[in-house]
Backbone as a chain_set.jsonl record, in Angstrom:
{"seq": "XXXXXXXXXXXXXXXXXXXXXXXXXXXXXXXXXXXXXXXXXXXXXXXXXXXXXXXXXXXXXXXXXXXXXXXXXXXXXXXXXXXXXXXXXXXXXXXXXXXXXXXXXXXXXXXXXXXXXXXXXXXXXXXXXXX", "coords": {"N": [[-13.495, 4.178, 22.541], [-15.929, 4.645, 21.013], [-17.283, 6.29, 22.973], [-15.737, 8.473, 23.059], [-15.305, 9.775, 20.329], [-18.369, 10.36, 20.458], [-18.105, 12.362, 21.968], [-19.683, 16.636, 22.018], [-17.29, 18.339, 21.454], [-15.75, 16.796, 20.163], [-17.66, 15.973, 17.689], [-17.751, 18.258, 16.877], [-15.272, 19.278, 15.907], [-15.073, 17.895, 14.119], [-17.102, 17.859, 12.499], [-16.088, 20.674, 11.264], [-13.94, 19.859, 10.415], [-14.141, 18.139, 8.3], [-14.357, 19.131, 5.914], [-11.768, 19.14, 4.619], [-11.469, 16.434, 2.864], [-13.362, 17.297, 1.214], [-12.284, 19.06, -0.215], [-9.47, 18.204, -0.881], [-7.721, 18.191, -3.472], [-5.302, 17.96, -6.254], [-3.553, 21.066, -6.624], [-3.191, 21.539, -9.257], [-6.101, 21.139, -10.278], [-7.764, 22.955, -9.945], [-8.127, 24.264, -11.617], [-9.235, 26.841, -13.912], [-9.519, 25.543, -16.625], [-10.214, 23.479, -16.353], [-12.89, 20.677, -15.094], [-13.123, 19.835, -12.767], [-12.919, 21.692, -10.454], [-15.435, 22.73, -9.755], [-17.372, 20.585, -8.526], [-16.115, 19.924, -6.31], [-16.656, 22.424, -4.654], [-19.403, 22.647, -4.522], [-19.762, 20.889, -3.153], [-18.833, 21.513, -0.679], [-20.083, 23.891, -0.303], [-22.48, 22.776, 0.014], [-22.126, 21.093, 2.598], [-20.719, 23.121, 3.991], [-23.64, 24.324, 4.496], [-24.913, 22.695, 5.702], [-23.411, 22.04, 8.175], [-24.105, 24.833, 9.533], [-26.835, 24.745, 9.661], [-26.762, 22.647, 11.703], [-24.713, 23.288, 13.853], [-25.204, 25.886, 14.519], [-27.443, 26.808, 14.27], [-28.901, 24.678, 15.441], [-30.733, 22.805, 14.3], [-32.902, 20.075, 15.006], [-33.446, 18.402, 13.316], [-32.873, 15.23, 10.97], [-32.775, 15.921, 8.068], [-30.172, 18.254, 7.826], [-28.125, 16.272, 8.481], [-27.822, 14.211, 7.208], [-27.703, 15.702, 4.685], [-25.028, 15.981, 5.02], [-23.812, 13.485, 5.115], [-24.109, 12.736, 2.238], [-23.11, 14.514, 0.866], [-20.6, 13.779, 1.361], [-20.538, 11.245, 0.568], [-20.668, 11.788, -2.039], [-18.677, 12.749, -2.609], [-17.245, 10.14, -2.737], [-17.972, 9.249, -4.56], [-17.102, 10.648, -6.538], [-14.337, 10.412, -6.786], [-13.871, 8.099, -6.889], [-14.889, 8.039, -9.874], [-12.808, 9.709, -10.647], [-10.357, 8.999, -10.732], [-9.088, 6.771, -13.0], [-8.741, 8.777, -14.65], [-6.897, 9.737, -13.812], [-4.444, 8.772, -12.814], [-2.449, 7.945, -14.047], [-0.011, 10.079, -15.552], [1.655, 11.69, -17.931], [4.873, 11.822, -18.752], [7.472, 13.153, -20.342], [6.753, 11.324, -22.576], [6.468, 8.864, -21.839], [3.998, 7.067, -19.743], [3.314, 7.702, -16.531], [2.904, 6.504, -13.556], [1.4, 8.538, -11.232], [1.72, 8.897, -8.613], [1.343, 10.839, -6.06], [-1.45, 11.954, -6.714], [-3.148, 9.405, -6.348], [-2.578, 8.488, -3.589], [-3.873, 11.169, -2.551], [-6.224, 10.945, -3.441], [-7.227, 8.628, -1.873], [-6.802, 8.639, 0.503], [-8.788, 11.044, 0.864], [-10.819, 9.406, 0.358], [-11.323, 7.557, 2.353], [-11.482, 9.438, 4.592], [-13.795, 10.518, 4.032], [-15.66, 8.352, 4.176], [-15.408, 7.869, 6.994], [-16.554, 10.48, 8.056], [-18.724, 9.531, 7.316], [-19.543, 7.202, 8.748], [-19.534, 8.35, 11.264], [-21.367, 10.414, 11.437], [-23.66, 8.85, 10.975], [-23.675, 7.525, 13.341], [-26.246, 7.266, 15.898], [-25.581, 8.237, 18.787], [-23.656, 10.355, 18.188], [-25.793, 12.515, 16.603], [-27.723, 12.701, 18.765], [-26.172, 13.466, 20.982], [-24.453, 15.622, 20.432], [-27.052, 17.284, 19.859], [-27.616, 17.662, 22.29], [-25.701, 19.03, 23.851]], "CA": [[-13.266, 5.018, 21.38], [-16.929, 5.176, 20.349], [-17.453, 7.262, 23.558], [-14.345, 10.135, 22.964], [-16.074, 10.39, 19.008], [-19.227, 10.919, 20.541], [-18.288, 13.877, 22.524], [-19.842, 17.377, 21.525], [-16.377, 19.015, 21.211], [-14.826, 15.953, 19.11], [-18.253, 16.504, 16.692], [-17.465, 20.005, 16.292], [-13.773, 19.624, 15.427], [-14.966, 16.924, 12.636], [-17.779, 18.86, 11.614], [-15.236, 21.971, 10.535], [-12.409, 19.185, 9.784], [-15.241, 17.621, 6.786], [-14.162, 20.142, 4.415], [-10.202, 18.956, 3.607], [-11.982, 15.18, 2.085], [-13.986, 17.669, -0.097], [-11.403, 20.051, -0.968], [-8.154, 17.679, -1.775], [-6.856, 17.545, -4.736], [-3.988, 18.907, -6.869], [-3.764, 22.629, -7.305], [-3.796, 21.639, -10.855], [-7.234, 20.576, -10.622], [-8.465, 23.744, -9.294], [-7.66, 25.596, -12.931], [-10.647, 26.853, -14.839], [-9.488, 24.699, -17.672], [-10.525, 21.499, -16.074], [-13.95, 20.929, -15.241], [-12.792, 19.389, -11.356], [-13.141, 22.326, -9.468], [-16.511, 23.208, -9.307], [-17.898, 19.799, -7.642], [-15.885, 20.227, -4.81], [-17.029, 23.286, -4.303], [-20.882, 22.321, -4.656], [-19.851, 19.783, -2.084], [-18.806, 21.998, 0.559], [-21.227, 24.491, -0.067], [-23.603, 21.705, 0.841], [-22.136, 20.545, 4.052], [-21.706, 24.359, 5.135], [-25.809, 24.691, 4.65], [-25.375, 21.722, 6.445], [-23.216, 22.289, 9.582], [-24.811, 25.651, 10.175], [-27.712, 24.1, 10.086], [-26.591, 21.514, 12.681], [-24.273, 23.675, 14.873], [-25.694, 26.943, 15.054], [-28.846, 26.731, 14.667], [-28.779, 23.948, 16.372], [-31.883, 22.173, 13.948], [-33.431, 18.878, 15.147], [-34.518, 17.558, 12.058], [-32.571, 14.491, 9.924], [-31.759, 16.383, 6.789], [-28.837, 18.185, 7.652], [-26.94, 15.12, 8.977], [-28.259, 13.406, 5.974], [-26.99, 16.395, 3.704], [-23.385, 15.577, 5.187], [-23.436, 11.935, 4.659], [-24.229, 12.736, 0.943], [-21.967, 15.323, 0.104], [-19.225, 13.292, 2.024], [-20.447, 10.213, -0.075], [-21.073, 11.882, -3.423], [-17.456, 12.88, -2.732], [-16.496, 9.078, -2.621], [-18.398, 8.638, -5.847], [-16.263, 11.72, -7.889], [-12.987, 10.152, -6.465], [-13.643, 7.213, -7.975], [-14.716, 8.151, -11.035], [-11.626, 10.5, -11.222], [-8.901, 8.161, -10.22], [-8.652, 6.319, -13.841], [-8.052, 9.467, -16.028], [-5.373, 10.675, -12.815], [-3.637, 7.971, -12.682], [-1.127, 8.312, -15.299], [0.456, 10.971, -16.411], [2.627, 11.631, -19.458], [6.366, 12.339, -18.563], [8.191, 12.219, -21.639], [6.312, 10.026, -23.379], [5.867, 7.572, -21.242], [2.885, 7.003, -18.732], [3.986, 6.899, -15.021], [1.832, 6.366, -12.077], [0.77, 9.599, -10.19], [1.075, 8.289, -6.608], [0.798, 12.02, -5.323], [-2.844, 12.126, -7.038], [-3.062, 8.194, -5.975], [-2.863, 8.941, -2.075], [-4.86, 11.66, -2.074], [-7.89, 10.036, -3.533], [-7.042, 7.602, -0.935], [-6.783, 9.627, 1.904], [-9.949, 11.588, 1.006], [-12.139, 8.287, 0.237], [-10.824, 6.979, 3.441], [-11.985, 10.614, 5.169], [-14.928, 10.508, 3.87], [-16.282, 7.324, 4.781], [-15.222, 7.981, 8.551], [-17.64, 10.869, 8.749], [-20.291, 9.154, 6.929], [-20.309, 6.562, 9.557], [-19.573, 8.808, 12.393], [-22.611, 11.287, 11.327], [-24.733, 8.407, 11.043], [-24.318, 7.158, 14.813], [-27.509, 8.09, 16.803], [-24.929, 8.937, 18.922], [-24.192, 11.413, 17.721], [-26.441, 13.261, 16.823], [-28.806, 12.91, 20.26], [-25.169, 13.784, 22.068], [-24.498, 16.793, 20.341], [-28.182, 18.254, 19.74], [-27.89, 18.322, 24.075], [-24.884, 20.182, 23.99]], "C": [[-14.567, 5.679, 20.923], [-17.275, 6.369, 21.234], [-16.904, 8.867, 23.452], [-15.749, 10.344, 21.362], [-17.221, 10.921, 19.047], [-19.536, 12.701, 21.449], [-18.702, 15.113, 21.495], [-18.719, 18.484, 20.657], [-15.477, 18.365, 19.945], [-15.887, 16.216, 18.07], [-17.972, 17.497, 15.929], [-16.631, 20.322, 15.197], [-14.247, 18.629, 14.112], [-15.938, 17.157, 11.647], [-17.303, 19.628, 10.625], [-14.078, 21.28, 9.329], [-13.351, 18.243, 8.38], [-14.706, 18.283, 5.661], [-12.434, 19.489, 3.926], [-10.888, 17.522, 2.957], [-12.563, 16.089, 0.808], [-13.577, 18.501, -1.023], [-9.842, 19.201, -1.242], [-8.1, 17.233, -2.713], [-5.796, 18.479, -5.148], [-4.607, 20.218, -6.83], [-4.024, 22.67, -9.04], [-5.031, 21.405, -11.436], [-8.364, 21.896, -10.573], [-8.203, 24.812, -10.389], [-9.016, 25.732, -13.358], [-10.516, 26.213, -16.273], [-9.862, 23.625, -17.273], [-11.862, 21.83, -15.275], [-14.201, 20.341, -13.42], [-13.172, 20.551, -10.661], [-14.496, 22.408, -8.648], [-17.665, 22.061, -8.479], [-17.251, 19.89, -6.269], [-16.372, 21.205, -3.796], [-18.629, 23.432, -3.837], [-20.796, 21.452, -3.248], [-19.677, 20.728, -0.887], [-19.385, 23.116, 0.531], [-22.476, 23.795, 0.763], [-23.244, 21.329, 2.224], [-21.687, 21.818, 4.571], [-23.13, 24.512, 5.76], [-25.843, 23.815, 5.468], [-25.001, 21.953, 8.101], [-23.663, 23.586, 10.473], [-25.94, 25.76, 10.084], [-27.834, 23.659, 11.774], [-25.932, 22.514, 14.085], [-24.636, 25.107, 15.117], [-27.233, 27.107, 15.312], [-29.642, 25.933, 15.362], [-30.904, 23.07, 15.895], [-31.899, 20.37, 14.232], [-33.445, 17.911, 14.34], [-32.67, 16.545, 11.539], [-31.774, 15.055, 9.478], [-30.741, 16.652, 6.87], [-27.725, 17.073, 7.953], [-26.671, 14.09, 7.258], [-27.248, 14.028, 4.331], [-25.303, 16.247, 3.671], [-22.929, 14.542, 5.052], [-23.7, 11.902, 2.846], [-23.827, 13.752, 0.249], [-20.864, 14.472, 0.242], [-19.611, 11.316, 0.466], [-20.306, 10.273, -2.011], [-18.755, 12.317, -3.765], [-16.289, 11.608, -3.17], [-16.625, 8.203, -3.88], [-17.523, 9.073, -6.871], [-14.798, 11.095, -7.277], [-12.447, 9.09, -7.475], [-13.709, 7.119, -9.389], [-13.176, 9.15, -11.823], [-10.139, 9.702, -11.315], [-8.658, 7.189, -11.46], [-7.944, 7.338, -14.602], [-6.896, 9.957, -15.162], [-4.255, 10.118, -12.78], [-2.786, 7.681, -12.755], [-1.14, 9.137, -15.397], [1.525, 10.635, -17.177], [3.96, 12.207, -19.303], [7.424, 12.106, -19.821], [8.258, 11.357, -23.006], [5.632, 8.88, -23.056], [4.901, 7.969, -20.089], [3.597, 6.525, -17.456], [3.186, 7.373, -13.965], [1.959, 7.738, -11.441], [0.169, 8.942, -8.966], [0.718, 9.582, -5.809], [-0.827, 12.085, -5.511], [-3.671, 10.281, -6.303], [-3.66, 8.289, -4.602], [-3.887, 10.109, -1.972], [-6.017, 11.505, -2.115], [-7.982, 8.926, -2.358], [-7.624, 7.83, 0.25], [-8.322, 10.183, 1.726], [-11.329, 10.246, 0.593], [-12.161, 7.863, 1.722], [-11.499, 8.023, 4.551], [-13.204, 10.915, 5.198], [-15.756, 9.568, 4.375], [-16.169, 7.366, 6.528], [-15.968, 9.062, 8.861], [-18.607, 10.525, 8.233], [-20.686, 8.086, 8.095], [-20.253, 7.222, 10.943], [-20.449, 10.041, 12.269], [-23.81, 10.588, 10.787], [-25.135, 7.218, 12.371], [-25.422, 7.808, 15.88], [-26.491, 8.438, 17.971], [-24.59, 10.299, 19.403], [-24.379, 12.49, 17.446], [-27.516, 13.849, 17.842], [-27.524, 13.842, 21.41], [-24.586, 15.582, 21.768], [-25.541, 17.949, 19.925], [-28.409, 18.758, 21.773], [-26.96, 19.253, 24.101], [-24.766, 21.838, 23.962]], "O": [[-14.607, 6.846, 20.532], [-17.558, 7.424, 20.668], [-17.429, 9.96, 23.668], [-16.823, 10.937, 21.459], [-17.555, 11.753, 18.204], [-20.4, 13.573, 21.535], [-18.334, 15.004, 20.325], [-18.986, 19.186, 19.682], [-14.804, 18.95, 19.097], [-15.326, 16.814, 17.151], [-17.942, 17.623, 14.705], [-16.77, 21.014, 14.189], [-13.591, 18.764, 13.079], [-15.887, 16.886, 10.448], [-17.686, 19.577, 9.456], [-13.608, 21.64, 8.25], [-12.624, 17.754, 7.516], [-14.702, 17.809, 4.525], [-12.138, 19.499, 2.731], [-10.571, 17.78, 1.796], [-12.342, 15.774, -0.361], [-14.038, 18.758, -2.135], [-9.067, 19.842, -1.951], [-8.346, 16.061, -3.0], [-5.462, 19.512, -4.57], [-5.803, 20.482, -6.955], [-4.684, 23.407, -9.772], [-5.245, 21.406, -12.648], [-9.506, 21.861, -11.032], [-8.084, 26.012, -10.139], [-9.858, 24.849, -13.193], [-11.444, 26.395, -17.061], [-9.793, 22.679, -18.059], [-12.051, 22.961, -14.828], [-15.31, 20.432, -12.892], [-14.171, 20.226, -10.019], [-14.69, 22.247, -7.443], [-18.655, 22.51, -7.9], [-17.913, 19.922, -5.231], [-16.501, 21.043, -2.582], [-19.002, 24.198, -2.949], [-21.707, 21.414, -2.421], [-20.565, 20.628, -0.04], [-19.247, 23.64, 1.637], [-23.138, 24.151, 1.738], [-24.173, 21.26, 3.029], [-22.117, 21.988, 5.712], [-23.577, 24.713, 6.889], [-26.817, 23.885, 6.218], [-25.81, 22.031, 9.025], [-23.656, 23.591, 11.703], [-26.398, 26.863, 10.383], [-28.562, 24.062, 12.681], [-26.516, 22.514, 15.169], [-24.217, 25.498, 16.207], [-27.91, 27.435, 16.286], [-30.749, 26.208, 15.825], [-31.857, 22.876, 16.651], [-31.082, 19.581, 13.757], [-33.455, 16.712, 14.622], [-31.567, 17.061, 11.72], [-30.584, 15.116, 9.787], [-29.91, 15.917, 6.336], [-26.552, 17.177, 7.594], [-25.747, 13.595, 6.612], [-26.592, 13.459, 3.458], [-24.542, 16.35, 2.709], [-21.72, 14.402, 4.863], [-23.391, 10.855, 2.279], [-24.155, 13.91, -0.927], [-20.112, 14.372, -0.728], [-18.808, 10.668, -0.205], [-20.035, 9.43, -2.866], [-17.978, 12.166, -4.708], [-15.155, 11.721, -3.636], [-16.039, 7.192, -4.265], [-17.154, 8.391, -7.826], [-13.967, 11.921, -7.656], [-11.514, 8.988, -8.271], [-12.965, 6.434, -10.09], [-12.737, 9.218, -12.971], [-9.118, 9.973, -11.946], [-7.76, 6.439, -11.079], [-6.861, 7.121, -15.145], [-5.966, 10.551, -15.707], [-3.177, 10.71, -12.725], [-2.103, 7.165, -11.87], [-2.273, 9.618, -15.411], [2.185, 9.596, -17.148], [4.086, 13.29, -19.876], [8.01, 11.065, -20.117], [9.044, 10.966, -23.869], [4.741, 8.198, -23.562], [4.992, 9.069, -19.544], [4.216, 5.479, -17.26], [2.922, 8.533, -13.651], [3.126, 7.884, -11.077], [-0.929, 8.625, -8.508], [-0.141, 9.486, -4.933], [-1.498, 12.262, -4.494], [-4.803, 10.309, -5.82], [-4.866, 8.211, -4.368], [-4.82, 9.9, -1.196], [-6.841, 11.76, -1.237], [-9.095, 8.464, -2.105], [-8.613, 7.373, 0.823], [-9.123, 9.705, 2.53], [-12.547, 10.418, 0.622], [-13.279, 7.881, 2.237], [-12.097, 7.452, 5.463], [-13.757, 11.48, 6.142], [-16.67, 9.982, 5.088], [-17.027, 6.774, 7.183], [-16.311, 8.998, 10.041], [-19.625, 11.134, 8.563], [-21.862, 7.986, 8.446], [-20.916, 6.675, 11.824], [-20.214, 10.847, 13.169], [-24.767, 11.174, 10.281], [-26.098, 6.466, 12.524], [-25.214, 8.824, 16.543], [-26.83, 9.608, 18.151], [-24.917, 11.025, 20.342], [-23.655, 13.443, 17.732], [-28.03, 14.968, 17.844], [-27.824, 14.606, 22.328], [-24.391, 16.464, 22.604], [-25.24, 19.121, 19.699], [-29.017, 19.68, 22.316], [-27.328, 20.394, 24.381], [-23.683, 22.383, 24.177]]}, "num_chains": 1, "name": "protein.A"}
């Protein structure tokens, strides 16, 4: 398994595929009344600078790998802090679990952590700086 993940072509595709962990959430989150949008956005601004860094320019250095393990992690930080006030919503009156908002924090913590440790296997990065 570790071998297939290390291919240059499987990097690539998980390079591009980084961005849905930093962009899911509700459409309702993405209103300019709520103050959610604009970290996501900061986030994948950052791991663009980062992968065209990494895949076009094809730079040596650390940082950008570094910059993608800490967008992808800062992502795992705003999940959590978001996932108490999401939790509930108000139907009626009463408070009832938001499992749609539930799973997707899920899913994208879960997403996230799988390229933080698969963009911090030497790996790699030695396997796809030859490519």
């Amino acid at each position: 398994m570790r071998q297939f993940l290390t291919q240059p072509k499987v990097v690539s595709a998980i390079l591009i595929l980084q961005f849905i962990p930093l962009l899911l959430l509700p459409p309702s989150s993405y209103s300019l009344k709520t103050q959610e949008w604009w970290l996501p956005l900061l986030l994948t601004i950052l791991a663009v600078f980062s992968v065209v860094q990494v895949s076009l320019r094809r730079n040596t250095a650390a940082w950008p790998w570094s910059l993608i393990s800490f967008a992808q992690g800062f992502n795992i930080i705003s999940r959590l802090m978001l996932i108490m006030p999401h939790i509930t919503m108000n139907v009626e009156g009463a408070q009832v679990f938001n499992a749609v908002y539930f799973s997707m924090t899920v899913i994208s913590i879960a997403l996230s952590a799988g390229i933080i440790w698969l963009c911090d296997l030497p790996e790699v990065k030695s396997t796809y700086l030859r490519a």
